[in-house]
Every structure is written in C-alpha cells, then in structure tokens.
N, C-alpha and C positions, 0 to 999 in steps of 0.2 A: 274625885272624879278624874278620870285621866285625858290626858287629852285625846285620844281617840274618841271617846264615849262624848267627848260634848262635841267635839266636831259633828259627830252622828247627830246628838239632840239639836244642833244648829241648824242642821243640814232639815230632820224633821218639823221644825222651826219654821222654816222658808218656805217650805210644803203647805204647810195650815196657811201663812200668810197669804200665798197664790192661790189658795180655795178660798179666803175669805174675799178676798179682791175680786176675783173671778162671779164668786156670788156675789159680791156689790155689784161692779160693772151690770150684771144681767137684769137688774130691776130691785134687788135685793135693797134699794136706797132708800130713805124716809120719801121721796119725790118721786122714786117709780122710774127715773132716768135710769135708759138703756145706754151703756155706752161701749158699741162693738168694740174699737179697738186695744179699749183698756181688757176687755177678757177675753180679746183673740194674744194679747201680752203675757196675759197670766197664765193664759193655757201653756203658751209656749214656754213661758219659766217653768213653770213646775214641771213639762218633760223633760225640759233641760236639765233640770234639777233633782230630777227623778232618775233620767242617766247617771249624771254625777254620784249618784248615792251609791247606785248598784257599783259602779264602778269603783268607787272608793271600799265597798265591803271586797271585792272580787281581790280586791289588788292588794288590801291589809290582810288577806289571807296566804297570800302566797309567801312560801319561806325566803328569808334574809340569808 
C-alpha cells in the first residue's frame, strides 16, 4: 500500500470516527445523554476533514 493510498484510508478513517462520535453525542449512548457540543465538534471535524480530503485528491493530481 503506498503511501498515498493509506493517507486516503486515514483520512476515510477520521470520517467514520466523527460520524460515529457525532451519532454518540446525539443520544446514540447506552443512557440516551444528549451532548450538543460534542456533535456540533464532530460535525465541524468531519467538514474539515471532508475539505481536507477533496483537497488532498485535487492537489495529488495535479502534474509535478
């Protein structure tokens, strides 16, 4: 696996973890605890992180 390709799987890696957080935070817990700011956190990671991505695919394409 090269290192581009796990960069990517890392990168889709971080995605799952801020959907899984994101769904904890919202009641998703064994206790039914809401906890806004933890998935108003997650939401903003994963855009961030979702920028990151595109941009990392845009910019490994462009010729050296």
């Amino acid at each position: 696996m090269s290192l581009r390709a796990f960069h990517r799987f890392f990168i889709v890696l971080c995605l799952a973890l801020f959907a899984f957080t994101g769904y904890w935070a919202s009641g998703g817990n064994p206790t039914a605890l809401v906890t806004p700011w933890l998935m108003y956190a997650s939401a903003a990671g994963a855009f961030a992180t979702l920028g990151y991505f595109f941009w990392h695919i845009r910019s490994s394409r462009l010729p050296k």
